[in-house]
C-alpha positions in Angstrom: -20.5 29.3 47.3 -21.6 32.0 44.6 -17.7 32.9 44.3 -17.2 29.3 44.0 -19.8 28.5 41.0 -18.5 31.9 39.8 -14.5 30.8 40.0 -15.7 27.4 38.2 -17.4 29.2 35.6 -14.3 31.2 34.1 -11.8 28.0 34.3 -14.5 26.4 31.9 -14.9 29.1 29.8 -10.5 29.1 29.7 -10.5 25.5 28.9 -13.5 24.6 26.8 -14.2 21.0 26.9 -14.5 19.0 23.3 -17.2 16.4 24.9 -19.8 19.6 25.8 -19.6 21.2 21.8 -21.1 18.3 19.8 -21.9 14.8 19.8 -19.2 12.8 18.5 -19.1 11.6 15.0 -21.0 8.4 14.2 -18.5 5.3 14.8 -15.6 6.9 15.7 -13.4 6.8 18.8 -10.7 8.4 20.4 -7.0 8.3 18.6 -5.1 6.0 21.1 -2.5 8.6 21.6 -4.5 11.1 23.0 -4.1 12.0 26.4 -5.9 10.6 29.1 -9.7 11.6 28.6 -9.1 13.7 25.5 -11.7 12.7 23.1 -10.4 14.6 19.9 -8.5 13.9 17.5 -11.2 10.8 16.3 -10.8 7.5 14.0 -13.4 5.6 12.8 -13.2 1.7 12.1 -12.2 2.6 8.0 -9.1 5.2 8.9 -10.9 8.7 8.6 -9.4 10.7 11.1 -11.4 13.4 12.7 -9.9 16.3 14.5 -11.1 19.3 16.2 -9.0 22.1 17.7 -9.6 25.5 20.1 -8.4 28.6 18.3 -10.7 31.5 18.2 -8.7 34.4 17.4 -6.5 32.5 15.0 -7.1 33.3 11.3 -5.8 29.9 9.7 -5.9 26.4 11.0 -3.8 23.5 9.6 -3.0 19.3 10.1 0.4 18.8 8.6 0.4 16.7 5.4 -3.5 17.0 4.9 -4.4 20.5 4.5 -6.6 23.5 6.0 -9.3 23.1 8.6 -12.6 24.4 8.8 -13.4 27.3 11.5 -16.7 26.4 13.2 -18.6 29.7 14.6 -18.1 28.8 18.3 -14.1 29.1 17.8 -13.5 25.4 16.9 -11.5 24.6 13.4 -12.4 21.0 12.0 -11.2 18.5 9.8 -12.2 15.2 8.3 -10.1 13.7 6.2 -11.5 12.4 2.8 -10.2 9.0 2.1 -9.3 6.5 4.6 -5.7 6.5 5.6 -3.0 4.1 5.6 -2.9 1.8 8.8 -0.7 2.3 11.2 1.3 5.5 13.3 1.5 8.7 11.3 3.4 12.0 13.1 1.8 15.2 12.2 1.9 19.1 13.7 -1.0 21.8 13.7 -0.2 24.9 11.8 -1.7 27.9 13.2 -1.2 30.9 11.2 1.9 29.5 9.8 3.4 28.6 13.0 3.7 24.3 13.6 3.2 23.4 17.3 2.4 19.7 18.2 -1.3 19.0 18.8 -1.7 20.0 23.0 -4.5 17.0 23.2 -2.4 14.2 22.6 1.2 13.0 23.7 4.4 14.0 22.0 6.7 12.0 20.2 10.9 12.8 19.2 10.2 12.7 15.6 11.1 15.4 12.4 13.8 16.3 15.0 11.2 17.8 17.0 8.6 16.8 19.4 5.1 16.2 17.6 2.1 15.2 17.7 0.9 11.2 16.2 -2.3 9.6 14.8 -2.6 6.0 14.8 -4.6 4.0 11.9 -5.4 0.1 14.2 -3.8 -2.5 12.8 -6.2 -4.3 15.1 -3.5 -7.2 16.1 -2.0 -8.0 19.4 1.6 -8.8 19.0 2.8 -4.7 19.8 -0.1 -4.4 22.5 0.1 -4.5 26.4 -0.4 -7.9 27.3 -1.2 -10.4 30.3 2.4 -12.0 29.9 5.7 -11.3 31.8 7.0 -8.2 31.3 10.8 -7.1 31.0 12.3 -3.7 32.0 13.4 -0.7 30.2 16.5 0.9 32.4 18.3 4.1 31.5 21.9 3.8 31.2 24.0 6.9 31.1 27.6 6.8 30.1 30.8 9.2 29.4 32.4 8.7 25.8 35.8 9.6 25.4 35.7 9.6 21.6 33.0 12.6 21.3 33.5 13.9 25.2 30.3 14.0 26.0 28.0 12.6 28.7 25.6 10.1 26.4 22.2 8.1 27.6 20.9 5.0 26.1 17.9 2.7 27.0 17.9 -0.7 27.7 15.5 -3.2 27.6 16.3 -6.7 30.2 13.6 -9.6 29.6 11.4 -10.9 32.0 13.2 -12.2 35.5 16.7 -10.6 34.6 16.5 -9.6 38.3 15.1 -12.6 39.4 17.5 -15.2 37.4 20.8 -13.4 38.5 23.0 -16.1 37.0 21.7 -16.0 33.8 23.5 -14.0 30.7 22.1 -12.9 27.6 22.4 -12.2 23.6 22.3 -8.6 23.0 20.3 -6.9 19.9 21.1 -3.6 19.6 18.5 -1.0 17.9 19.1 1.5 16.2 16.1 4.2 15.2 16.2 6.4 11.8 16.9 10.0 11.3 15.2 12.8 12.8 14.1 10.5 15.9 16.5 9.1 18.6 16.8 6.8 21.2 13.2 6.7 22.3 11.9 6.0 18.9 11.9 2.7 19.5 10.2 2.9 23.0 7.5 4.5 22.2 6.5 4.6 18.3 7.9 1.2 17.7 6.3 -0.6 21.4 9.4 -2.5 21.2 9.0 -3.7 24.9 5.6 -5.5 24.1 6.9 -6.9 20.9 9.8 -8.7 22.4 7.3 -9.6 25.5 4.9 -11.0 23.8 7.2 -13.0 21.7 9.2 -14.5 24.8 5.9 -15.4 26.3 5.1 -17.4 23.2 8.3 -19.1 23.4 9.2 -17.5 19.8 12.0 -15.6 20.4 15.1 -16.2 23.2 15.4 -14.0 25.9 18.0 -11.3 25.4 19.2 -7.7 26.0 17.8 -4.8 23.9 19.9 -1.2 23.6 18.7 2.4 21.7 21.4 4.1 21.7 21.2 7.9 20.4 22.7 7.4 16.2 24.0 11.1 16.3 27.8 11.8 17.5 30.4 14.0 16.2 34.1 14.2 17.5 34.9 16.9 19.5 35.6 19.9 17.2 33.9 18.6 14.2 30.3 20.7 12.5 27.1 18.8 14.2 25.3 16.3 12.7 22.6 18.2 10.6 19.4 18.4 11.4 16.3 16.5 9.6 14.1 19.1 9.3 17.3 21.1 7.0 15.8 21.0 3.6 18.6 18.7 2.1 18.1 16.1 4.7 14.2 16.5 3.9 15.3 15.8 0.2 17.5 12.7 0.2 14.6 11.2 2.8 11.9 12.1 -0.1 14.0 10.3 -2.8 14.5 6.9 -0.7 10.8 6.2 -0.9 7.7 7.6 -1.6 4.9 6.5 0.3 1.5 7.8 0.1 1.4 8.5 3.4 3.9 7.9 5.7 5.8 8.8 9.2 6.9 11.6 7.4 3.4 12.2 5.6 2.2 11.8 2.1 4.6 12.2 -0.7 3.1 15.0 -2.4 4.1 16.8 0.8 8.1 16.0 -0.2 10.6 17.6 -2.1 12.1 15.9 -5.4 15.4 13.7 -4.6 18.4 15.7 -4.3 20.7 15.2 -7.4 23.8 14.5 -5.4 23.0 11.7 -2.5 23.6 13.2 1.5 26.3 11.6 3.1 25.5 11.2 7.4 28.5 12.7 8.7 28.2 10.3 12.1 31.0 8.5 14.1 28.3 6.5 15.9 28.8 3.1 14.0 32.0 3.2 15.4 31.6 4.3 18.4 29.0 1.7 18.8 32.2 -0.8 18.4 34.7 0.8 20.5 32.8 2.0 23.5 29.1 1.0 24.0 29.2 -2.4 23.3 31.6 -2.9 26.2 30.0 -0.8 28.0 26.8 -3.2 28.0 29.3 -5.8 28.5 30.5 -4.2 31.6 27.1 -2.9 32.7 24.9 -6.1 32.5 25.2 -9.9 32.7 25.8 -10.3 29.0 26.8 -13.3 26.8 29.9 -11.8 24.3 30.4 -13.8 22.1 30.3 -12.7 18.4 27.2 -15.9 17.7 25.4 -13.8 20.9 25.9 -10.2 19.0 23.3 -8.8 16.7 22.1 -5.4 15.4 19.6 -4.3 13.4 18.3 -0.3 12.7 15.7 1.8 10.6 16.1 3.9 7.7 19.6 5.8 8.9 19.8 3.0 11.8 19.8 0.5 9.2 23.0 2.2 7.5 24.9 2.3 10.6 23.6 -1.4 11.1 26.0 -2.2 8.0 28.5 0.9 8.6 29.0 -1.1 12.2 28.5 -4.7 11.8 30.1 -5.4 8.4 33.7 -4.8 9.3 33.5 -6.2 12.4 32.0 -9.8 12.0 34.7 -10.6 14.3 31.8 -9.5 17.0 28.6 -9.5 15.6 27.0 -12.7 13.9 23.4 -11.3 12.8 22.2 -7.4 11.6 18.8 -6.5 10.1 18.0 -3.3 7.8 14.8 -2.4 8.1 13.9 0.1 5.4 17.9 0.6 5.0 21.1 -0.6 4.7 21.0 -2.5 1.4 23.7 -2.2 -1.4 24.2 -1.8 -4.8 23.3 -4.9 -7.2 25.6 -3.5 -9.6 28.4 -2.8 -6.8 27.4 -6.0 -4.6 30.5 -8.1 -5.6 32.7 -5.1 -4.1 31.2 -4.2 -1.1 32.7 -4.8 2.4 36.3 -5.7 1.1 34.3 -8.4 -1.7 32.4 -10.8 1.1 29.6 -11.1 -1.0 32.0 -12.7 -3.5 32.9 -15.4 -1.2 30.5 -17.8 -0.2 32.2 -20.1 2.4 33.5 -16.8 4.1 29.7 -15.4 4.3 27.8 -18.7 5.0 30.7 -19.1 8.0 30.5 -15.6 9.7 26.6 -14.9 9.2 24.4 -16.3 10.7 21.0 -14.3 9.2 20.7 -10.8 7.3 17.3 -9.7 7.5 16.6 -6.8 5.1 12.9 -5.8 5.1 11.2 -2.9 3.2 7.4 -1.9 3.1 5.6 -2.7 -0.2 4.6 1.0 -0.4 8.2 2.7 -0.2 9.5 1.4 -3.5 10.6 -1.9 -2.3 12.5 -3.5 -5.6 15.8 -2.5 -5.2 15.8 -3.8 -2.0 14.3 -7.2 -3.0 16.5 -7.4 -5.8 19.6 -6.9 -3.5 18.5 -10.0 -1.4 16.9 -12.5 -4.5 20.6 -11.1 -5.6 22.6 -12.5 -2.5 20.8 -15.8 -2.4 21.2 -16.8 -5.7 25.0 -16.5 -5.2 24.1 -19.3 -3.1 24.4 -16.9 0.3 22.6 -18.8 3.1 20.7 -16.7 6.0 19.4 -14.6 3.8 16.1 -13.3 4.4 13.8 -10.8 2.9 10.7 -9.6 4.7 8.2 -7.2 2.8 5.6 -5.5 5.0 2.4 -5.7 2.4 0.4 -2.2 2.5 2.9 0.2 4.8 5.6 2.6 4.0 8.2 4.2 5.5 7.1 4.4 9.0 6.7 2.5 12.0 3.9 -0.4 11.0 6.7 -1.6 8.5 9.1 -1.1 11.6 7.2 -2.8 14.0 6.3 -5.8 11.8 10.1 -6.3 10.7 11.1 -6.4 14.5 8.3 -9.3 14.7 9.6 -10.7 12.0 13.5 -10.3 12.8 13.8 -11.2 17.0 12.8 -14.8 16.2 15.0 -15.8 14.2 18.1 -13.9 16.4 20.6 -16.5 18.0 19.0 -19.3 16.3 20.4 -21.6 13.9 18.5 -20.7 11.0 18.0 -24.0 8.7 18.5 -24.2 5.3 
């Protein structure tokens, strides 16, 4: 028994427990993506986040994109942050003596082309939370390209009794994340499954397919697509927008905007064309008509959204740019071979483009490109403005809200 106590004694003193060092902050409670019984890091009800990390021999402590903890004399380094921050889901790392490692007391996300750690600010609203309504699947779908020769996995969602209804078909959306994350994105920071659950059970949105397909592929031969973490990528990311604090982090965290724009040197939109949509066509009980086709993306996603679905509205009827994807004003009468130009040919072929922005990310140019297209008298046009977020996943989440229900309905105008 002694050798017992005295075996117990050394794994506690290995693996100090958070909940025996101090009482917990007044009104605070556990971040939600903390794992399972982890109490630290903390929110309270006003967005101060609270963390509190084990690193005795370390000589400095840091939180990504807020700044240098506090070392506490039992080993502990603390922070409190000093204003509230923004609602919503917010990626960050631990810097220990310059090295960034993602927080070991909560679950990791793909994000920053790396996996990290998140913090999440409540919205305190039920449409992207777990629910007591039918609940589709997510299925993992792995498949050969021939254009990049490489085995390549995507993730697909199927609505509630897919399996059940066997003779049923369905509209496909597919969904496409923004750079630095991949195919998971969605999944997990963006809780797309509950979203589109909770809308079917409301009867707000149709029933369809989902697919997140990875947005990075290169043809065999060619220089891989560059990483977002490269300091040029980091760049033309900081001159898109500047939240005050983002997915990314705060913008004094960013470097100035590049002075020549970065080009994404991807094949996927058209790979997207040529080989994974019929491979969901092939793969699942799918309606293919072009009026039963949409896509719609984030940030980089958003730009492929157009790069895929512009020249070929011979198969897609609806896309949506969340955060991306918008033209030019001054260039808008030129783009996609002059569509914009031509009314009857738009007002025929589209049935809605959704472009939404958050109102922290410098949303004007985006809102001037859709005010633009409707007052050439383009129907189906819809702006969506997320009031208070930036470029991360509350505006991303909201947008999909906004965006599924009004997919493979006739929109009237």
């Amino acid at each position: 028994m002694k050798k017992i106590s005295s075996i117990l004694l050394l794994v506690m003193m290995a693996f100090p427990f958070t909940t025996m060092a101090q009482p917990y902050p007044e009104g605070t409670f556990p971040n939600e993506h903390n794992l399972d019984g982890v109490q630290w890091p903390r929110v309270d009800k006003n967005g101060h986040t609270y963390f509190r990390v084990y690193a005795p021999d370390a000589k400095k402590v840091q939180i990504s994109f807020r700044g240098p903890m506090t070392r506490e004399a039992d080993g502990y380094w603390t922070y409190v942050s000093p204003e509230p921050e923004a609602v919503g889901f917010h990626y960050y790392q631990l810097i220990i003596d310059s090295v960034y490692v993602a927080d070991p007391a909560t679950k990791s996300y793909y994000g920053m082309s790396k996996w990290v750690s998140a913090i999440e600010i409540p919205e305190g609203l039920p449409y992207d939370k777990t629910q007591n309504v039918p609940h589709g699947e997510i299925r993992m779908k792995k498949y050969w390209s021939e254009m990049t020769q490489a085995w390549r996995m995507c993730y697909v969602y199927t609505p509630p009794r897919y399996d059940q209804d066997a003779q049923s078909r369905y509209p496909v959306l597919y969904l496409q994340h923004g750079g630095g994350e991949d195919e998971t994105g969605w999944i997990f920071q963006g809780r797309m499954s509950n979203i589109m659950d909770n809308l079917i059970a409301e009867g707000k949105a149709v029933p369809m397919i989902v697919v997140m397909d990875r947005g990075y592929a290169s043809l065999p031969g060619a220089a891989s697509v560059p990483r977002f973490d490269d300091a040029r990528m980091n760049a033309f990311l900081a001159g898109a927008s500047a939240p005050a604090t983002s997915a990314a982090g705060p913008s004094s965290d960013r470097p100035a905007r590049p002075a020549a724009p970065f080009r994404f040197q991807s094949v996927f939109p058209e790979l997207l064309v040529k080989e994974i949509v019929p491979m969901i066509d092939a793969s699942f009980r799918t309606k293919t008509d072009r009026a039963s086709r949409a896509m719609a993306g984030l940030s980089m996603g958003g730009m492929h959204t157009f790069q895929a679905v512009m020249p070929n509205l011979d198969k897609f009827a609806y896309l949506g740019g969340f955060s991306g994807g918008a033209g030019s004003v001054e260039q808008i009468d030129q783009l996609y071979d002059g569509i914009f130009a031509d009314k009857e040919k738009f007002n025929q072929q589209i049935k809605l483009m959704f472009l939404s922005i958050g109102s922290e990310e410098r949303p004007e140019r985006v809102k001037a490109f859709a005010e633009a297209l409707q007052a050439k008298g383009l129907h189906n046009v819809v702006y969506y403005e997320s009031v208070g977020s930036a470029h991360e996943w509350l505006t991303w989440r909201r947008s999909l809200r906004e965006f599924a229900p009004l997919l493979f309905r006739e929109i009237q105008k």
